[in-house]
N, C-alpha and C positions, 0 to 999 in steps of 0.2 A: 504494500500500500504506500502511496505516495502522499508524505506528508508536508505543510509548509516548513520551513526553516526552523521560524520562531516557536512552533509547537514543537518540533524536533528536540529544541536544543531543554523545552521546559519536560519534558518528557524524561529526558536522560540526565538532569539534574534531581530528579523526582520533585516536581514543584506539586503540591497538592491545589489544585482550584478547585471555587465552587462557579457555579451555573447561577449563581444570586450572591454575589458579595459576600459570599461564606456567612451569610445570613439565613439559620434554620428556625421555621414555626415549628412551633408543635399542633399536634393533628387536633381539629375542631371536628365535629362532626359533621355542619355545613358551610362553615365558613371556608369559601377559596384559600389555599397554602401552597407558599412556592418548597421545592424541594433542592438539596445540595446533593449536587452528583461530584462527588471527590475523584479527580483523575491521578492516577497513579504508572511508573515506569513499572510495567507487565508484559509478556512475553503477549505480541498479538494472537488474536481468537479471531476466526472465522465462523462469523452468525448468518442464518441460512432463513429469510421470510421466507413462509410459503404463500403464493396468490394464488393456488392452482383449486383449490376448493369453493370457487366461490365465495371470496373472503369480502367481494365489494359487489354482494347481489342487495340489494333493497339498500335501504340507510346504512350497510354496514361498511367499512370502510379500512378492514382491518391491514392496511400494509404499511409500510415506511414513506412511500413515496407513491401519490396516485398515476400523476400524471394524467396521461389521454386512458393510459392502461399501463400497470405497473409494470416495468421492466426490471433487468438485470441491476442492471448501476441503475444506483437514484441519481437526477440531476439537480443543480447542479453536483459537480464533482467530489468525489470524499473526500479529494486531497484540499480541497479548500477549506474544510471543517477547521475552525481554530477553537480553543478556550471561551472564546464568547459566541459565538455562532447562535444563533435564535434557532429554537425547533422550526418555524415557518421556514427557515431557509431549503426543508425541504414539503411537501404537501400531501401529509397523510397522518389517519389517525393515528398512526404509532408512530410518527417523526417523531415524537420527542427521546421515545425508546431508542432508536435508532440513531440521532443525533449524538446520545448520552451514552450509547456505545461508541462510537466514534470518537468523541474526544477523549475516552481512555487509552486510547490508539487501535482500537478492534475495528476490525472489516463486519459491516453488514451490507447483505447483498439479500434480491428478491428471487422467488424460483417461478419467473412468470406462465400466469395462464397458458394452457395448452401444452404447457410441458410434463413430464413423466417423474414419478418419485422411483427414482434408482439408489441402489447400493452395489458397490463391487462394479461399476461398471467403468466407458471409461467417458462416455460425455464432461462436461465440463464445470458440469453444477451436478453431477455424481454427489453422493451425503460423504462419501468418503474423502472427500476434499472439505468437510467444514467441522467444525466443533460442535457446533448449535442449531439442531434445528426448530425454527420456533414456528406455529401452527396455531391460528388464532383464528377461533368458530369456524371450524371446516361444515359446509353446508353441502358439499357431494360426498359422497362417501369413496371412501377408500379402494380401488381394485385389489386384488388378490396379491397381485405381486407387488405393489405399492405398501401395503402390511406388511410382510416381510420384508420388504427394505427398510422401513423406519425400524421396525424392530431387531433387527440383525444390527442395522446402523447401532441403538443403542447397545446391543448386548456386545457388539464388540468396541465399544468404548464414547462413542456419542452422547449426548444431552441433549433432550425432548423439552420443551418447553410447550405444555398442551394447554389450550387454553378453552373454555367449555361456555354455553351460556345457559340458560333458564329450559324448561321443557316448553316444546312448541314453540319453535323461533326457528322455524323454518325460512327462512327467507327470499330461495329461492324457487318455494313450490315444488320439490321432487318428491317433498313423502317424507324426506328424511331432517333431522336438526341438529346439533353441533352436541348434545346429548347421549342421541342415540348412534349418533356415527364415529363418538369415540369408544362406546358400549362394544363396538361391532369389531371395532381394531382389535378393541383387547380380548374378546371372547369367541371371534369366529377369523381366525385364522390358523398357519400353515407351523406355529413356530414354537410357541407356548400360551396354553389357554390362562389367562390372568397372569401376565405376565410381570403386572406392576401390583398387583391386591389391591386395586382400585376399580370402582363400580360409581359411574355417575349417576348419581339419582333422579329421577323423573319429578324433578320438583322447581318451586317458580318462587325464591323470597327475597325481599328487600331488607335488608337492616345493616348498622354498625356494631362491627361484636371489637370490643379488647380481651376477649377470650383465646388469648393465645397461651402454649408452650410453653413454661415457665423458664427452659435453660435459658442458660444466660449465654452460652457457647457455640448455641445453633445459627453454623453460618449465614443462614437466611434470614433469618430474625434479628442476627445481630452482627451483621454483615460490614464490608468495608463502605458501603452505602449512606449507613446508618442505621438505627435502629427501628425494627417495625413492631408500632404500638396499636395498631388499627386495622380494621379491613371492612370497605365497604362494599356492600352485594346491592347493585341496581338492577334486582331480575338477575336472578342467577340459578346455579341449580350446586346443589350440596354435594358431597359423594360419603361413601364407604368403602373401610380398607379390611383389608382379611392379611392378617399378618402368618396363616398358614401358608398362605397362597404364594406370599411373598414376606420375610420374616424381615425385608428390612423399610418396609411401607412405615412412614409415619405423618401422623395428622400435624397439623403448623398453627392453625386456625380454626376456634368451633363457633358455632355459633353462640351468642353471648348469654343464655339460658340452659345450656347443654353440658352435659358434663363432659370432658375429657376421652369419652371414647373412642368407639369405629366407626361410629355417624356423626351426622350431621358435621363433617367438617367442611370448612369454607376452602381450603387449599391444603396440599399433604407433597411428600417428597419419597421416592424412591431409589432403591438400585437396581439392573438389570443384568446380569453378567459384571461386564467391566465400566456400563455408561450408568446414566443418571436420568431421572425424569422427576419435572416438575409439573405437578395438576393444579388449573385455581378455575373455581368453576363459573364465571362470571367477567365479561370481556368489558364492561365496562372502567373497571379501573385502571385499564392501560389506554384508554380514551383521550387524546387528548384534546378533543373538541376541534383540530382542524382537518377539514378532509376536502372531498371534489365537492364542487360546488353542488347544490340540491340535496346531500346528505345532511343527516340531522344528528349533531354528532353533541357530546357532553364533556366537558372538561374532569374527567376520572383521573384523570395522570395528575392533576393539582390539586384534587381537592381536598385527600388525605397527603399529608406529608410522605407517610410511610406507603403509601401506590405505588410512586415510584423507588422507593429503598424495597422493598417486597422483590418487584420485579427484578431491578439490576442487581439484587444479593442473587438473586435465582440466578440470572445467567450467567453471572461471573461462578458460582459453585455446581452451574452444569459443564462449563468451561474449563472446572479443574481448577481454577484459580483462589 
């Protein structure tokens, strides 16, 4: 990745910045909060959008970079990203994600519509060529061999980054929702049935829970990020883990009335072999409120402080980092 000069040289000094004047709120419940994304000198990571699912059918908007229709490179160019760069500088709801990997010095890249999810192969955006693959309300469902690539991806050493919504949020009318079509990943394929002890639940709820995890050392929660005290579900859907299934599945977030179990959790963490996978059931908190013109999008990424420390502890700790 081609980087400016000046970010070059704050990189290899380890300068830490923030994205806000190294100015952190702490999380309200509805009050707007900007977030500090800390950059640090780290070995780059290769992060992998997926748009191939119908990620921008009806109001959703899920890529880095809309464009006309999301491509490979977002434009403008990566290498132009500095330290102060605005999320807008690229046009999607998850620029901000994307911007905020970028100024750590990580490559993200889209896997655009009409292309094929491979592993082992040798095309060019192959999963064996990235670190991260991140997949946000898939609304088509999976092929056959498409599952076993993501899957093999992580089992032999990848990071899943899944991201789920509410039941019935179909969006693009096929029958199928972003629920039921990660249900379908993990329970009807070629490779391992329940492969992660994760099961989305067929449910639809709103609320802010602080009903998290108590360690104090769990790198998601208390990540190079920041620390995450919050989590909000606008229309989401819950899951459950089966720790036979997978003995190293665990819950992150419950809902704020729930006890600590194998339900009702708001997001959970696994291992797969030698990769990682992160679940959060609910797309609106990586929202950032800008997308293609005519979508109706909500500011998720600022609203909770810890939305965006949530997310970037996740991909930096599915990244190995």
């Amino acid at each position: 990745m081609k980087l400016t000069a000046k970010f070059l040289i704050a990189m290899m000094a380890g300068i830490v910045f923030s994205c806000n004047n190294d100015v952190e709120k702490t999380d309200t419940n509805n009050s707007k909060t900007t977030s500090t994304i800390q950059t640090q000198a780290v070995t780059p990571k290769k992060f992998l959008f997926d748009a191939t699912k119908a990620e921008t059918a009806g109001n959703a908007d899920w890529v880095i970079d809309a464009d006309s229709s999301p491509q490979r490179f977002p434009t403008p160019a990566q290498s132009n990203v500095t330290a102060t760069t605005a999320e807008t500088f690229w046009r999607g709801a998850l620029s901000s994600w994307g911007i905020a990997l970028a100024k750590l010095g990580h490559t993200v890249e889209t896997l655009p519509s009409g292309t094929g999810i491979t592993y082992g192969g040798t095309g060019a955006q192959d999963l064996k060529n990235y670190d991260v693959f991140v997949i946000d309300e898939p609304n088509t469902r999976f092929t056959a061999s498409e599952k076993t690539a993501i899957l093999k991806f992580v089992q032999n050493g990848g990071g899943l980054f899944m991201i789920s919504d509410h039941t019935v949020s179909d969006r693009n009318n096929d029958g199928w929702d972003s629920p039921a079509i990660w249900n379908d990943l993990m329970t009807n394929n070629t490779v391992q049935n329940n492969p992660f002890g994760i099961s989305i639940t067929l449910n639809n709820i709103s609320e802010t829970s602080s009903n998290r995890l108590s360690s104090t050392t769990n790198p998601i929660l208390n990540g190079s990020q920041g620390v995450v005290t919050q989590l909000k579900y606008s229309n989401g859907a819950t899951m459950s883990i089966n720790t036979t299934a997978n003995p190293s599945v665990q819950g992150l977030i419950w809902r704020g009335s729930s006890s600590q179990g194998t339900s009702n959790i708001m997001c959970a963490t696994a291992t797969f072999g030698t990769g990682r996978v992160f679940v959060i059931g609910d797309s609106s908190p990586a929202d950032d409120g800008t997308g293609a013109t005519g979508d109706t999008l909500y500011p998720g990424w600022t609203e909770l402080a810890s939305h965006s420390r949530l997310h970037m502890n996740a991909s930096l700790w599915l990244a190995k980092l």
